[in-house]
C-alpha positions in Angstrom: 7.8 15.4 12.2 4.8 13.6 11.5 2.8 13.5 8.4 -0.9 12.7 7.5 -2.1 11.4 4.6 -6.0 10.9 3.8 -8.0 8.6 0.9 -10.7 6.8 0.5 -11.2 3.0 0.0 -14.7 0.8 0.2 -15.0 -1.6 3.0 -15.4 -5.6 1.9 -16.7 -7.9 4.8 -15.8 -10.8 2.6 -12.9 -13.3 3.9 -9.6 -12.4 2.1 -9.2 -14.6 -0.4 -6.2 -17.5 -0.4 -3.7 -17.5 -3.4 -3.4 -21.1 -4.4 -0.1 -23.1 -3.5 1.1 -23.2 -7.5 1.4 -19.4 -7.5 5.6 -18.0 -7.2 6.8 -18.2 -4.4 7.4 -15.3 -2.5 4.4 -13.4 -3.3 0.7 -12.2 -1.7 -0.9 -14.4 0.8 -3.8 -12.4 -0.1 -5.6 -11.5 -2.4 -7.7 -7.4 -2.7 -9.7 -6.1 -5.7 -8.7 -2.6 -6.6 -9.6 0.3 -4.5 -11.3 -2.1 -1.6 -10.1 -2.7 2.0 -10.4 -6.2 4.0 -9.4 -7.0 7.3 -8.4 -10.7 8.9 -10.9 -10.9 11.1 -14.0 -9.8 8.6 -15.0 -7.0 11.2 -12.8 -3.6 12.3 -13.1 -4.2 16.1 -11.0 -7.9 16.0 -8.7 -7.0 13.1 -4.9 -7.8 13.6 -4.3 -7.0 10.1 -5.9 -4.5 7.3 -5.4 -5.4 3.1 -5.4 -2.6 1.1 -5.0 -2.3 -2.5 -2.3 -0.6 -3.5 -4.8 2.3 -4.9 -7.5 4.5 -3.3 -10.7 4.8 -4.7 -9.6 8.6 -6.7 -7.0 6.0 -8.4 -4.4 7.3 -6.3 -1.0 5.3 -5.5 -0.2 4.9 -2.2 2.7 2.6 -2.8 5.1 5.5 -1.2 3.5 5.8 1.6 2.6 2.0 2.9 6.3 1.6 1.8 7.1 4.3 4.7 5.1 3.1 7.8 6.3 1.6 10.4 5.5 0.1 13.5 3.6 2.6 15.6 2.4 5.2 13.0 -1.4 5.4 12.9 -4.3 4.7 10.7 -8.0 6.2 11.4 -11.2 4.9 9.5 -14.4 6.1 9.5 -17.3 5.4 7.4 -17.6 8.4 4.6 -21.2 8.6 4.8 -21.7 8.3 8.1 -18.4 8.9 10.8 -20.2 6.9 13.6 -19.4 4.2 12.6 -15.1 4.6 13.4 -12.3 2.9 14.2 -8.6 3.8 15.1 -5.0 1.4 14.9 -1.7 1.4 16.0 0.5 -0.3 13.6 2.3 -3.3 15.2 4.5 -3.5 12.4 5.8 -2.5 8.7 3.2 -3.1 6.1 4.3 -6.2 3.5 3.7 -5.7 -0.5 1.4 -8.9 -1.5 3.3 -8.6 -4.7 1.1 -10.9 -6.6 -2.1 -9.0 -6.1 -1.0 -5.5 -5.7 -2.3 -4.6 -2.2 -0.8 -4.6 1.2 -1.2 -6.2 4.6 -0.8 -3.7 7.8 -0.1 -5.6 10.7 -2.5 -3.6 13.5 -3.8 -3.5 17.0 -7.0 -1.5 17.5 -7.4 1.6 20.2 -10.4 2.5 19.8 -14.2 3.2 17.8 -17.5 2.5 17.7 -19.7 0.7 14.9 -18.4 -0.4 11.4 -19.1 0.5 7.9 -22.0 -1.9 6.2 -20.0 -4.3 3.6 -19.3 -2.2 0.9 -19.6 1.5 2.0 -17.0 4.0 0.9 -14.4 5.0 4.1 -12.1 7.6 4.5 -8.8 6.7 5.8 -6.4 9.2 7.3 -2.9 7.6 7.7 0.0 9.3 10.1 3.6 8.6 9.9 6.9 9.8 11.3 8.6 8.6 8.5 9.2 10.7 5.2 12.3 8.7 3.8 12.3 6.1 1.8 14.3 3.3 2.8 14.6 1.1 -0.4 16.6 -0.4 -2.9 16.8 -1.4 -6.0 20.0 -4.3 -5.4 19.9 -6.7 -8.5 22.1 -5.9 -11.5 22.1 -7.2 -14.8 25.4 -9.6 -16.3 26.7 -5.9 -17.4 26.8 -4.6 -13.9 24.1 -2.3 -14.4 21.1 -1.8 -11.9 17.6 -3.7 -12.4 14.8 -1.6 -11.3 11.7 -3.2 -10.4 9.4 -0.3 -11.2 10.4 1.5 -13.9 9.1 4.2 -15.5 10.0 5.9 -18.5 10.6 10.0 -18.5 9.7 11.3 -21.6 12.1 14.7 -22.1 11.7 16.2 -25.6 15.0 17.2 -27.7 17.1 14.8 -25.0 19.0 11.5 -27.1 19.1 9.7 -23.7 16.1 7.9 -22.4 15.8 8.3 -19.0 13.9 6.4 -16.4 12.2 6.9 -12.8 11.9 3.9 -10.5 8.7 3.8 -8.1 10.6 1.0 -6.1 13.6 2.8 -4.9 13.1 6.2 -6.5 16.2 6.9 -8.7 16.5 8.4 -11.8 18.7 6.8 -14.4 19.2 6.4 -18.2 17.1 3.7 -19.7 18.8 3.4 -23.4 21.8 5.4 -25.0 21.8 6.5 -28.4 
């Protein structure tokens, strides 16, 4: 069954911008400022791949759901002010975390639209997926054995000795420190 999911990020004509050859290896190509969109090719209509950051403009995470697309799911984007200007994708692949600058590249092929947002205009994005299961894991563990999470979270639960834990990675609960 598929599933839609809608925000709002502004549009940057800018080129995306290189991370330098000292940074870790293994991390963003790429980098996005928060709550902005970029695309390869500067414009919507050549665009092989869009760079979000990893939060909407209403601060909202959408880590889940980039971590859930796949290769044929959907992304539609038209500018919020004025839905002319449109444009609508086929993924071509699963979206990569750019770990070192929190956003995401979407590998995409373009179906249609007309016009483009002006650098800088808020758009609304609304995202469909046939996927609604996670498929991660958390897989390193510590010299004791025990799982290292990558994006913990502590739960707060009043009158409990444990302290438990949520991971936004791989989305298990566990117990952070015993008594």
């Amino acid at each position: 069954m598929a599933a839609s999911y809608t925000g709002q990020w502004v549009w940057s004509s800018q080129a995306l911008t290189a991370m330098v050859l000292s940074d870790p290896v293994g991390v963003s190509q790429h980098t996005v400022n928060p709550g902005e969109f970029r695309s390869d090719s500067r414009d919507w209509a050549n665009a092989t791949s869009l760079d979000l950051s990893y939060q909407d403009l209403a601060q909202q995470d959408a880590f889940r759901l980039f971590s859930v697309m796949a290769s044929g799911d959907t992304i539609h984007i038209a500018q919020a002010n004025n839905t002319t200007n449109w444009s609508d994708y086929t993924l071509t692949g699963a979206p990569t975390e750019d770990e070192g600058s929190l956003s995401w590249s979407i590998p995409v092929s373009r179906t249609g639209g007309t016009g483009q947002a002006s650098n800088g205009q808020t758009t609304t994005f609304v995202f469909t997926t046939n996927s609604t299961t996670l498929a991660r894991s958390c897989d390193e563990h510590d010299i004791s054995g025990y799982t290292v999470h990558r994006m913990p979270l502590r739960i707060l639960v009043s009158g409990l000795a444990l302290e438990l834990g949520w991971c936004q990675y791989c989305h298990q609960t566990f117990v952070m420190n015993e008594p």
